[in-house]
C-alpha positions, 0 to 999 in steps of 0.5 A: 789566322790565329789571334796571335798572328792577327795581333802581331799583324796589327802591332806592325801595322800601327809601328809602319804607320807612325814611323811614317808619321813622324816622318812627315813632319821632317819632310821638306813642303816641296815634297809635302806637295809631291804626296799632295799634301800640303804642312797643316794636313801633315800636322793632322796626319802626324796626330791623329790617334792610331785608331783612327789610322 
């Protein structure tokens, strides 16, 4: 795979992720427990640094 690719790869990646993100903040709590999570651990996931994703 070329380096290129690999980047490209990587900037979708990071993009999907903090979509998700910042989604989690708008999600209601019963739904927050369907994924098993509960407000604070969304609140953590939500503002983590991307390298740590």
């Amino acid at each position: 795979m070329h380096m290129t690719n690999t980047l490209r790869l990587w900037r979708e990646r990071w993009t999907e992720r903090r979509i998700f993100a910042r989604e989690l903040g708008t999600l209601p709590d019963e739904t927050l427990r369907d994924f098993g999570m509960t407000r604070e651990s969304a609140y953590e996931q939500s503002h983590r640094p991307f390298w740590r994703a």
